[in-house]
N, CA, C and O atoms as a printed pandas DataFrame, in Angstrom:
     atom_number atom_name residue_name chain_id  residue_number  x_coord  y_coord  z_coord
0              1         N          UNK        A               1   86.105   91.028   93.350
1              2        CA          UNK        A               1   85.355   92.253   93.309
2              3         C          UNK        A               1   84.175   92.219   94.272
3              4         O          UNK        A               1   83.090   92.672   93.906
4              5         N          UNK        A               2   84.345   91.680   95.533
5              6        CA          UNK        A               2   82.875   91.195   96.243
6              7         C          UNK        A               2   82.376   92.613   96.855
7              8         O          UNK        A               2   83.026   93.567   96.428
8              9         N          UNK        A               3   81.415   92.907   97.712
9             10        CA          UNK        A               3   81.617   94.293   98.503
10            11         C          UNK        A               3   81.761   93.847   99.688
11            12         O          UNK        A               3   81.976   92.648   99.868
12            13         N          UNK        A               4   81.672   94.716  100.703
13            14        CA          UNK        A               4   82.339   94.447  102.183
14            15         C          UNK        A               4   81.245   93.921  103.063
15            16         O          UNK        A               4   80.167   94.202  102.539
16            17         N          UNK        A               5   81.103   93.330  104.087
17            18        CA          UNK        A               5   80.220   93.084  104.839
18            19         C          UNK        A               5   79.261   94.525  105.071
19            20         O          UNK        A               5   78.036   94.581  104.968
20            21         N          UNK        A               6   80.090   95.528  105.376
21            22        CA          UNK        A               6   78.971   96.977  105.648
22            23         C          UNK        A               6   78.266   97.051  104.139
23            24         O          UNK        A               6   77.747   98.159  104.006
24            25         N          UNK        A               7   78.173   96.608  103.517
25            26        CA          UNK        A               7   77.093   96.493  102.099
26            27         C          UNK        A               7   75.672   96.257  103.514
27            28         O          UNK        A               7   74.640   96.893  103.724
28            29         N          UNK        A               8   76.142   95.347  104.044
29            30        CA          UNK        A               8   75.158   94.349  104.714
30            31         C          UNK        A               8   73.722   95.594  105.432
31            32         O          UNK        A               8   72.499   95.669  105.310
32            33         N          UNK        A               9   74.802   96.370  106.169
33            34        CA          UNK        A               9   74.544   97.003  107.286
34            35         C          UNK        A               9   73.486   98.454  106.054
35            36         O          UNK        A               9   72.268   98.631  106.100
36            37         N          UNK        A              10   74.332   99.098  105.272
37            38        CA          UNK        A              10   73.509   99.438  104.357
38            39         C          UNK        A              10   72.500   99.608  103.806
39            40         O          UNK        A              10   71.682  100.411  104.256
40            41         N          UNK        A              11   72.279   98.915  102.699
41            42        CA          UNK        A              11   71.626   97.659  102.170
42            43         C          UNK        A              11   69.917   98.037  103.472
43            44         O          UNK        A              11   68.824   98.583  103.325
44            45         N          UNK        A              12   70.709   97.289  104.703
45            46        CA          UNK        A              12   69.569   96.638  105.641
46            47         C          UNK        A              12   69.126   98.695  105.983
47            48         O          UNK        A              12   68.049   98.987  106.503
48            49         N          UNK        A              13   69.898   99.527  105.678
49            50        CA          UNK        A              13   69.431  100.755  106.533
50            51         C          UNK        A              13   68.475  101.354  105.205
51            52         O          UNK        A              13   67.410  101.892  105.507
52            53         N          UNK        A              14   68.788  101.277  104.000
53            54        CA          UNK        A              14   67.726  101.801  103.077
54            55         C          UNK        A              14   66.725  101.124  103.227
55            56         O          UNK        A              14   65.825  101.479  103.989
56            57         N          UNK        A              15   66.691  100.148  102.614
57            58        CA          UNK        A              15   65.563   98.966  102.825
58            59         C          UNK        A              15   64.341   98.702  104.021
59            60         O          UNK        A              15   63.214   98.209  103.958
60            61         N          UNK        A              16   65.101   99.247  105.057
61            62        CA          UNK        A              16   64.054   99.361  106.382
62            63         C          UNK        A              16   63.612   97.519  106.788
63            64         O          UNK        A              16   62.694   97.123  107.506
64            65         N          UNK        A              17   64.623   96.714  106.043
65            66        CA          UNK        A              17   63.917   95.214  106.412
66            67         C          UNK        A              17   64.587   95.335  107.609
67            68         O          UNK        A              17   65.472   95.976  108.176
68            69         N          UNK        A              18   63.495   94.121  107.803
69            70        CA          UNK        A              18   64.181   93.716  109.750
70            71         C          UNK        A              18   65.103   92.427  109.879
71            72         O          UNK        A              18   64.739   91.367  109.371
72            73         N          UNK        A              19   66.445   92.550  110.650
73            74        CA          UNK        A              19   67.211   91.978  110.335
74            75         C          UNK        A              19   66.634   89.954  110.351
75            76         O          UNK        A              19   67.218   89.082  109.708
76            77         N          UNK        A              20   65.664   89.769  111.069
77            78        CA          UNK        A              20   64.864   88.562  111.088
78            79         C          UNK        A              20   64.244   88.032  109.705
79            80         O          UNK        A              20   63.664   86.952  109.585
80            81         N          UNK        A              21   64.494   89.116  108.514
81            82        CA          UNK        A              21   63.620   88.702  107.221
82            83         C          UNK        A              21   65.319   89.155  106.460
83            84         O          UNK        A              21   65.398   88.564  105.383
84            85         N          UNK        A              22   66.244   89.761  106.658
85            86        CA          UNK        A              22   67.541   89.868  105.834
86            87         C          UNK        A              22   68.353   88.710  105.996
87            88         O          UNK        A              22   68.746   88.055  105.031
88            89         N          UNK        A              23   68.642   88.410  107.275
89            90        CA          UNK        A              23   69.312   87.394  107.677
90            91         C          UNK        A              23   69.537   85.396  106.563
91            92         O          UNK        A              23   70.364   84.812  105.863
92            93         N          UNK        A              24   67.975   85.168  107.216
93            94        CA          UNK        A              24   67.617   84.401  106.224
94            95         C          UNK        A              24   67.998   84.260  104.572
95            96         O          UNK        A              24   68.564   83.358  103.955
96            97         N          UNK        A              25   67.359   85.721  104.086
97            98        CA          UNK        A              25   67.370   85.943  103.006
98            99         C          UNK        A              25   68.778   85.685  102.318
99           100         O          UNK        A              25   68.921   85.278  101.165
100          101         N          UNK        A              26   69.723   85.966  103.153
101          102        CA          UNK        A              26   71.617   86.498  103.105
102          103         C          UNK        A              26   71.537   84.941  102.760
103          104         O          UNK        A              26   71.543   84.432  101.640
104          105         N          UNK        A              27   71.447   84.201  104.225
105          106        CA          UNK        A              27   72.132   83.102  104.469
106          107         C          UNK        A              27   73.204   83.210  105.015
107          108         O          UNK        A              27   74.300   82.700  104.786
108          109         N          UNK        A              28   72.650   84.286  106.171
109          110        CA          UNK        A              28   74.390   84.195  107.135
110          111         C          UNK        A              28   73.647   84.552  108.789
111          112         O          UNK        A              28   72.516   84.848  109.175
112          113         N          UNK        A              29   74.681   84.382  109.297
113          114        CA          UNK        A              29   74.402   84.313  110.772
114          115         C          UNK        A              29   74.604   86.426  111.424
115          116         O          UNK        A              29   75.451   87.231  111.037
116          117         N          UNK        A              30   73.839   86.577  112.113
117          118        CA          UNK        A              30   73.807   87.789  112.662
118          119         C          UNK        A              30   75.200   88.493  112.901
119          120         O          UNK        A              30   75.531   89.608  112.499
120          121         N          UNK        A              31   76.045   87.476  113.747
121          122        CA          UNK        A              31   77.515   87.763  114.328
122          123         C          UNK        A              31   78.235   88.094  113.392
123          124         O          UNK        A              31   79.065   88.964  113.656
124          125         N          UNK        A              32   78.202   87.580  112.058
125          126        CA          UNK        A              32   79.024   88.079  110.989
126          127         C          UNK        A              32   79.143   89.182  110.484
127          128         O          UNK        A              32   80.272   89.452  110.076
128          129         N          UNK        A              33   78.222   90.067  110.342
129          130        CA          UNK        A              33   78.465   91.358  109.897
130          131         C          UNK        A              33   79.111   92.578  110.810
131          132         O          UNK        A              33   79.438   93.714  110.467
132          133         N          UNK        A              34   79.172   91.931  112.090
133          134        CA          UNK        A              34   79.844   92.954  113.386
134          135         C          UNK        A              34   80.841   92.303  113.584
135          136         O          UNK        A              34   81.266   92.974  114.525
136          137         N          UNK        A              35   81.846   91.233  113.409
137          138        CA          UNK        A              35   83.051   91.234  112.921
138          139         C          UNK        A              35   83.693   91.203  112.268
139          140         O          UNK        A              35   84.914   91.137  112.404
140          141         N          UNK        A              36   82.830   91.254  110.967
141          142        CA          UNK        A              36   84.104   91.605  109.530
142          143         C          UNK        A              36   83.659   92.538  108.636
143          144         O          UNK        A              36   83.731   92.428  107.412
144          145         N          UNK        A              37   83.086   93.680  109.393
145          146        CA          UNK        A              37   82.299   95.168  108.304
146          147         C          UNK        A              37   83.344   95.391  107.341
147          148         O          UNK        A              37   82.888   95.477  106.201
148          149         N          UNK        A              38   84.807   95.534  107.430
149          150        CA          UNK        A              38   85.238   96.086  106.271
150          151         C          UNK        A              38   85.642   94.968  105.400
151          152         O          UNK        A              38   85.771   95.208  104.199
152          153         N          UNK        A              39   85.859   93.777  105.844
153          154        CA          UNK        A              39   86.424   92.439  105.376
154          155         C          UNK        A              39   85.232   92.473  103.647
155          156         O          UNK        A              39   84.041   92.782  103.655
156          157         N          UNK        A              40   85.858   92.158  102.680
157          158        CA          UNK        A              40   85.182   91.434  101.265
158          159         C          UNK        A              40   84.217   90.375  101.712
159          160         O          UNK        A              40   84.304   89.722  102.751
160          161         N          UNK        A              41   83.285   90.289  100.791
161          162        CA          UNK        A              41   82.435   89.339  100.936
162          163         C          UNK        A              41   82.705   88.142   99.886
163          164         O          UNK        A              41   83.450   88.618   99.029
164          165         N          UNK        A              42   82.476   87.056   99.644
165          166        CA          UNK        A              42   82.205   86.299   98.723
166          167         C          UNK        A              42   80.957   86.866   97.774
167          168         O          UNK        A              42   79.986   87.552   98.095
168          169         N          UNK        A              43   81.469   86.154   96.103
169          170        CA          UNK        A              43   80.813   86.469   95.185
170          171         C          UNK        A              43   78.772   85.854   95.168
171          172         O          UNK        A              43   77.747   86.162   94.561
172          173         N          UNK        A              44   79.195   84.876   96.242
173          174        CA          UNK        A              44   77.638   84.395   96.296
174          175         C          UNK        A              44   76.961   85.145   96.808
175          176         O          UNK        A              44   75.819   85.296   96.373
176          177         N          UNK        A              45   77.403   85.859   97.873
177          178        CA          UNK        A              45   76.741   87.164   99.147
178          179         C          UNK        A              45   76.232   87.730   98.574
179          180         O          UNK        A              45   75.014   87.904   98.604
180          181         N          UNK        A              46   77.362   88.415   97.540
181          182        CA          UNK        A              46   77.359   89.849   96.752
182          183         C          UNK        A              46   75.853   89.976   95.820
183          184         O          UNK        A              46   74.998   90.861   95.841
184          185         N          UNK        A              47   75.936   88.731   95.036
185          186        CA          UNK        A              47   75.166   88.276   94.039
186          187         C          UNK        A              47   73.810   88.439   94.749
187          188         O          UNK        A              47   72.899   89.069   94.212
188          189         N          UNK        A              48   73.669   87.808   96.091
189          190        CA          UNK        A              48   72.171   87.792   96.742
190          191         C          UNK        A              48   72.301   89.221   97.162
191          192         O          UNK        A              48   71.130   89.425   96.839
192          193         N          UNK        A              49   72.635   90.226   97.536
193          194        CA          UNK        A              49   73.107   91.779   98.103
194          195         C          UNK        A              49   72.004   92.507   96.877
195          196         O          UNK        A              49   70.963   93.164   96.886
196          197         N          UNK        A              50   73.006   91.901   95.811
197          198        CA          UNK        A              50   72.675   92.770   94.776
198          199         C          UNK        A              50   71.644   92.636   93.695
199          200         O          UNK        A              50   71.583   93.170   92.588
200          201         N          UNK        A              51   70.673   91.599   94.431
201          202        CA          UNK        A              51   69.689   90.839   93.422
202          203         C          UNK        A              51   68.331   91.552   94.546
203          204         O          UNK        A              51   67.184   91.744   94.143
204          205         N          UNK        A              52   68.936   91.939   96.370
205          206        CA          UNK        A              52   67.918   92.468   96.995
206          207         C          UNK        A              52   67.320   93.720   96.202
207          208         O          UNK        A              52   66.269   94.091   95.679
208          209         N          UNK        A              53   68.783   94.192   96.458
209          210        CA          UNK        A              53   68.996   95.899   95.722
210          211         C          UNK        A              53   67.864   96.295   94.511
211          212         O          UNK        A              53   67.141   97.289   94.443
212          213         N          UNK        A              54   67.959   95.413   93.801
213          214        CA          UNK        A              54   67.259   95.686   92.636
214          215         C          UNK        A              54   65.815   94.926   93.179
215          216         O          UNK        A              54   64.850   95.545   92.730
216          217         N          UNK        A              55   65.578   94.249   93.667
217          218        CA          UNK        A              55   63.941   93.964   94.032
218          219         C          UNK        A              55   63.270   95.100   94.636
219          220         O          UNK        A              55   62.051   95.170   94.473
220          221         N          UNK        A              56   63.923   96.095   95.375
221          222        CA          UNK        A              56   63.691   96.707   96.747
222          223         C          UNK        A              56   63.781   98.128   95.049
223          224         O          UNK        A              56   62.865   98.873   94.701
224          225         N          UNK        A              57   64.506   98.066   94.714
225          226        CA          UNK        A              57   64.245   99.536   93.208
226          227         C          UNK        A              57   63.337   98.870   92.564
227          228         O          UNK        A              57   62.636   99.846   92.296
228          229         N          UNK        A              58   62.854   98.109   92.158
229          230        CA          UNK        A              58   61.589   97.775   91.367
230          231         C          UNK        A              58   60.657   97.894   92.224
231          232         O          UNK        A              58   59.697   98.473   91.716
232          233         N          UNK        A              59   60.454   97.547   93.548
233          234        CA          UNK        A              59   59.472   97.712   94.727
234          235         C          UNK        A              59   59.523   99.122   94.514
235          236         O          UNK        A              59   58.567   99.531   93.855
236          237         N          UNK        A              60   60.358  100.005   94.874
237          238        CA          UNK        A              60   60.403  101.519   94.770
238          239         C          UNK        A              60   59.632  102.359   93.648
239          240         O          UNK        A              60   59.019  103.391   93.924
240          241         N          UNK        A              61   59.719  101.801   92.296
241          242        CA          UNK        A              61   59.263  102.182   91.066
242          243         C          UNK        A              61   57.677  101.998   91.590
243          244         O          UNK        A              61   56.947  102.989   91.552
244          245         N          UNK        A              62   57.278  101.015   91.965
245          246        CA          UNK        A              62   55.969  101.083   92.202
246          247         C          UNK        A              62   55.314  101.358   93.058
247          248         O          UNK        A              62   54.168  101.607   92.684
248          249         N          UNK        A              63   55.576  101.510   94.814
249          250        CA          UNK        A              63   55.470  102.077   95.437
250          251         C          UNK        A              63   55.932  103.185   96.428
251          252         O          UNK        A              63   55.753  103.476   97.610
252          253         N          UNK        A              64   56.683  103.704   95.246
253          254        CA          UNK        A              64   57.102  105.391   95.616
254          255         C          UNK        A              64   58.367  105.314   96.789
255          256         O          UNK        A              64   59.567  105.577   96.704
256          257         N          UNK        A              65   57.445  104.789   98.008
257          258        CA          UNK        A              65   58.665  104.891   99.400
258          259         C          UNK        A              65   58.636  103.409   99.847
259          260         O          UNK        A              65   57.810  102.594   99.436
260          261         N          UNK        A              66   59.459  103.192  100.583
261          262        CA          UNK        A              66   60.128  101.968  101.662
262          263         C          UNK        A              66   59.318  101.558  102.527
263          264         O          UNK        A              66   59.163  100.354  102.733
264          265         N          UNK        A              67   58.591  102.599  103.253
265          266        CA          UNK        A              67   57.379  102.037  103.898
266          267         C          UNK        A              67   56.340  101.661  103.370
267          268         O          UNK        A              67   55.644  100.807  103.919
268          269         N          UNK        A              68   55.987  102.247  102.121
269          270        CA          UNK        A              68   54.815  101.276  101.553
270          271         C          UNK        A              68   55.303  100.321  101.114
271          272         O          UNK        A              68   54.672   99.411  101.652
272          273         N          UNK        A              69   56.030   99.890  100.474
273          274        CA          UNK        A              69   56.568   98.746   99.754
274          275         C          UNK        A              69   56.441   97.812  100.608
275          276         O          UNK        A              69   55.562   96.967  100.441
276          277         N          UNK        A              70   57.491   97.754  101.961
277          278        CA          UNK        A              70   57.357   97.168  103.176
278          279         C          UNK        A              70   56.485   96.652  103.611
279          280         O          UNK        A              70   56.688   95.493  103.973
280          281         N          UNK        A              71   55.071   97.234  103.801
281          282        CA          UNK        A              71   53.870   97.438  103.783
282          283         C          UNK        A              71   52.908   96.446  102.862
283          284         O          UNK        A              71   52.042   95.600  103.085
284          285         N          UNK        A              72   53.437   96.926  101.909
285          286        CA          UNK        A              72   52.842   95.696  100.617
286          287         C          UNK        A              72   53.740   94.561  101.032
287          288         O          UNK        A              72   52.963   93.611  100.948
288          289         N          UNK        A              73   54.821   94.102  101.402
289          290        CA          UNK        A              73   55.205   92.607  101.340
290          291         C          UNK        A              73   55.184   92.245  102.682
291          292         O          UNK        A              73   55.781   91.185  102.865
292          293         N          UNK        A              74   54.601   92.858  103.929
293          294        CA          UNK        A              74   54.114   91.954  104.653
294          295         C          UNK        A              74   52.639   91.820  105.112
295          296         O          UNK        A              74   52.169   91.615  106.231
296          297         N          UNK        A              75   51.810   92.075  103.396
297          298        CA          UNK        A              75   50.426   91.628  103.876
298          299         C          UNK        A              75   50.105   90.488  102.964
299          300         O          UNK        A              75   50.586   90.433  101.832
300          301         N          UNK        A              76   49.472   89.774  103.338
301          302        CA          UNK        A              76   48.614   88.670  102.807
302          303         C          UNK        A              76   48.579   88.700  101.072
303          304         O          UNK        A              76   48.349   89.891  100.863
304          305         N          UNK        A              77   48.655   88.215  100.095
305          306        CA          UNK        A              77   48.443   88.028   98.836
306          307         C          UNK        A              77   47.339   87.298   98.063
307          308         O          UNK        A              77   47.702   86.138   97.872
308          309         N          UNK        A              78   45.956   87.576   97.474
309          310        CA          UNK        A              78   45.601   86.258   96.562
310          311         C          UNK        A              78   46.515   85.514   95.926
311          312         O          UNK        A              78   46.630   84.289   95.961
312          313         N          UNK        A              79   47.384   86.565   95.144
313          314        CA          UNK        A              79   47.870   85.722   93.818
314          315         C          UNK        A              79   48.943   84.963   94.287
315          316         O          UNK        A              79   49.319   84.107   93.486
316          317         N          UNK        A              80   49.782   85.039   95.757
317          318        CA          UNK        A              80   50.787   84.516   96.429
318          319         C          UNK        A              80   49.744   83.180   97.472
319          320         O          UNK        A              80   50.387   82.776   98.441
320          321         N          UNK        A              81   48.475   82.619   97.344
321          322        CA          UNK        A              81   47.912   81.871   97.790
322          323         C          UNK        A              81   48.257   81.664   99.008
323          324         O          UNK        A              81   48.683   80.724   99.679
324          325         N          UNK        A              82   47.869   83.192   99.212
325          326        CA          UNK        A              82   47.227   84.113  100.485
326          327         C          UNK        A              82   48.590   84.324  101.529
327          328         O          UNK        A              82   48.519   84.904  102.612
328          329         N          UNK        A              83   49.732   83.773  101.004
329          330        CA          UNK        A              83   50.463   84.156  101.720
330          331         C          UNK        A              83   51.533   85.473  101.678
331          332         O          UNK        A              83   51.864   85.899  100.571
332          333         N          UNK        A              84   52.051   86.091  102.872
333          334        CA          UNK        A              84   53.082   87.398  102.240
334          335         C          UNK        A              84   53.965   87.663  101.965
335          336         O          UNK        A              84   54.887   87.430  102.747
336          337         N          UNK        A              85   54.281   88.398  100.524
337          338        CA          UNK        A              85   55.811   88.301  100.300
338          339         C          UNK        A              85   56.797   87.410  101.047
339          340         O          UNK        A              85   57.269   86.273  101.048
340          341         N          UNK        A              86   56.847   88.962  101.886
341          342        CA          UNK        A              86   57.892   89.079  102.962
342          343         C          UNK        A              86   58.395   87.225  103.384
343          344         O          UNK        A              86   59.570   86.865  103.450
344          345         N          UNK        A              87   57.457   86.503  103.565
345          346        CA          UNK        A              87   57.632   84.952  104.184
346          347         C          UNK        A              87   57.882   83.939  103.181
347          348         O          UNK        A              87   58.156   82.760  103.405
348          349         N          UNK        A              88   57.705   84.790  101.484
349          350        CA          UNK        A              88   58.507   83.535  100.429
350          351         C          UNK        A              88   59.760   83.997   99.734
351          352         O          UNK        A              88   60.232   83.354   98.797
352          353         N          UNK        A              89   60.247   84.993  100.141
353          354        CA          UNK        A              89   61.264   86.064   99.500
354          355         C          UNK        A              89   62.908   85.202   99.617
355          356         O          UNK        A              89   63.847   85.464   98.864
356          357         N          UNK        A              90   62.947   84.286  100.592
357          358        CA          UNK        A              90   64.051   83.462  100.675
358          359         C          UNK        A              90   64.374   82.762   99.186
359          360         O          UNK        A              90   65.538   83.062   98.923
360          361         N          UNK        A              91   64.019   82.254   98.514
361          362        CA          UNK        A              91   63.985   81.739   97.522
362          363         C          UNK        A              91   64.020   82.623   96.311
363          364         O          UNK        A              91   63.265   83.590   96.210
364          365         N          UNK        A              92   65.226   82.171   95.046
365          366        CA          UNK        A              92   65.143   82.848   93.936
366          367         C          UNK        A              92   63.202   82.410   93.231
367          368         O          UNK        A              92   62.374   83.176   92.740
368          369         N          UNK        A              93   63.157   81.568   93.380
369          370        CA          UNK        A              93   61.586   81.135   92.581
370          371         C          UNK        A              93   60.563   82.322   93.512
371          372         O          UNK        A              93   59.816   83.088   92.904
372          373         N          UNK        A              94   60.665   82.330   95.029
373          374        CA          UNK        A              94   59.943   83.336   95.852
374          375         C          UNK        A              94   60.022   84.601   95.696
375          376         O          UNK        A              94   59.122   85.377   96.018
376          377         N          UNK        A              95   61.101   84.927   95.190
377          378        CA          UNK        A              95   61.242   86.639   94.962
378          379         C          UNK        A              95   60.571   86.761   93.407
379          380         O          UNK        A              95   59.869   87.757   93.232
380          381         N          UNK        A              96   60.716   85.915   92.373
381          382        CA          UNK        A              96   60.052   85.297   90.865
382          383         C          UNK        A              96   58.648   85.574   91.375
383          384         O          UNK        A              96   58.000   86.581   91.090
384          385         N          UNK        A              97   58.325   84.781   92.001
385          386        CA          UNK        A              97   56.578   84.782   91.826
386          387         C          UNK        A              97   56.581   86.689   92.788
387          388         O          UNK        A              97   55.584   87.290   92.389
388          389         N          UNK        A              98   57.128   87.275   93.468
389          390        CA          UNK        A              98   56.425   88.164   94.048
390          391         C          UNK        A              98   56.839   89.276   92.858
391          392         O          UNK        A              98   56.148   90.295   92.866
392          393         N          UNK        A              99   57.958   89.187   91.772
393          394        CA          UNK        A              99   58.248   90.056   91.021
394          395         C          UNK        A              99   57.133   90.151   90.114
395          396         O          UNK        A              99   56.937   91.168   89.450
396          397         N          UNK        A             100   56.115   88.749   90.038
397          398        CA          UNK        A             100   54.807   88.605   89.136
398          399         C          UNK        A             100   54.371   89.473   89.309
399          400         O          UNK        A             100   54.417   90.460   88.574
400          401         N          UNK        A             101   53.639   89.337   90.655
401          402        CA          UNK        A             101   52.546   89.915   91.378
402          403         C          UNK        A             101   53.114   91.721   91.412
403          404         O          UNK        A             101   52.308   92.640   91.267
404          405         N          UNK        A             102   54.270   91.895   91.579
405          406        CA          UNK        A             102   54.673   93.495   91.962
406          407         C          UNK        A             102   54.331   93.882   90.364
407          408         O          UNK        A             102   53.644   94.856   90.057
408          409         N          UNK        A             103   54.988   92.861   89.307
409          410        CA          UNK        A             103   54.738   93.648   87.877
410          411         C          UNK        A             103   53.306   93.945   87.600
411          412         O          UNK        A             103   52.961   94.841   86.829
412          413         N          UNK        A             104   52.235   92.946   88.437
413          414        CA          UNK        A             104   50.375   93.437   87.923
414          415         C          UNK        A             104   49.928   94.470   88.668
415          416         O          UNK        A             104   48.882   95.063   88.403
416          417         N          UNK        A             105   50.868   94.826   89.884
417          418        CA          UNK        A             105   50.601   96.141   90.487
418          419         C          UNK        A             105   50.833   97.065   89.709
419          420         O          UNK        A             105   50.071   97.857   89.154
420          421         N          UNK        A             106   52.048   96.931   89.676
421          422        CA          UNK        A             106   52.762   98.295   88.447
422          423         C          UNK        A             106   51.332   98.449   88.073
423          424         O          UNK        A             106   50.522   99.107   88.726
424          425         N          UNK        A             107   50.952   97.491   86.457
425          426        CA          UNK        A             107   50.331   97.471   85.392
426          427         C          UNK        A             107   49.296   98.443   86.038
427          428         O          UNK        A             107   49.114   99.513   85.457
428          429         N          UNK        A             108   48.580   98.176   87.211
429          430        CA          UNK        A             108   47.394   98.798   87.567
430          431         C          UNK        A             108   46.045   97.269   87.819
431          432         O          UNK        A             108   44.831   97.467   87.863
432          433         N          UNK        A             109   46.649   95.999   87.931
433          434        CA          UNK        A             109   46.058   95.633   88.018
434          435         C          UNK        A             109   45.541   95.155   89.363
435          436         O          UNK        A             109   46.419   94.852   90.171
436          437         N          UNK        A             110   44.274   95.030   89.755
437          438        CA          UNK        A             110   44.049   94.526   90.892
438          439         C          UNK        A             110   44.842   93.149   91.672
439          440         O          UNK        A             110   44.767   92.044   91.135
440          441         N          UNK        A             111   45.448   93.301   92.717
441          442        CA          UNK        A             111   45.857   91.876   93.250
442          443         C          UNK        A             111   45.405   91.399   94.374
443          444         O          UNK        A             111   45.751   90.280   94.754
């Protein structure tokens, strides 16, 4: 049940990330998604695809549009000890600690 590589292409066109911060994130090489757009993906892809998806709708819930959100994860953080999103997001524990910090925004709290 995986989705197709054009998830990829997608995915990267709502989101507004730049393919230099998706790439990584995937764990795949650039060339791959321009030769196998309709080809299935593996269930590991899918799983990271669809774990963006929902960071990038919880980002949304709190800051309305794509460009702010965007905006918020590539600036500087206290509570990320000073560093931005955007540069710890590779990691399930990195997207964890920025889901912290996005939930004390929600709340209204200062970060």
């Amino acid at each position: 049940m995986g989705l197709t590589w054009k998830s990829i292409d997608v995915l990267k066109k709502r989101t507004k990330i730049e393919w230099h911060v998706l790439f990584p994130f995937l764990g795949i090489k650039p060339k791959l998604t321009a030769y196998n757009s309709h080809k299935k993906i593996g269930q590991t892809l899918t799983d990271r695809i669809i774990e963006l998806a929902k960071f990038y709708a919880h980002g949304l819930e709190v800051f309305v549009t794509v460009d702010d959100f965007n905006n918020w994860l590539s600036k500087p953080s206290v509570d990320l000890s000073r560093q931005r999103p955007v540069d710890i997001m590779f990691s399930t524990h990195g997207l964890n600690e920025i889901r912290r910090v996005l939930d004390k925004v929600e709340c209204g709290i200062p970060v």
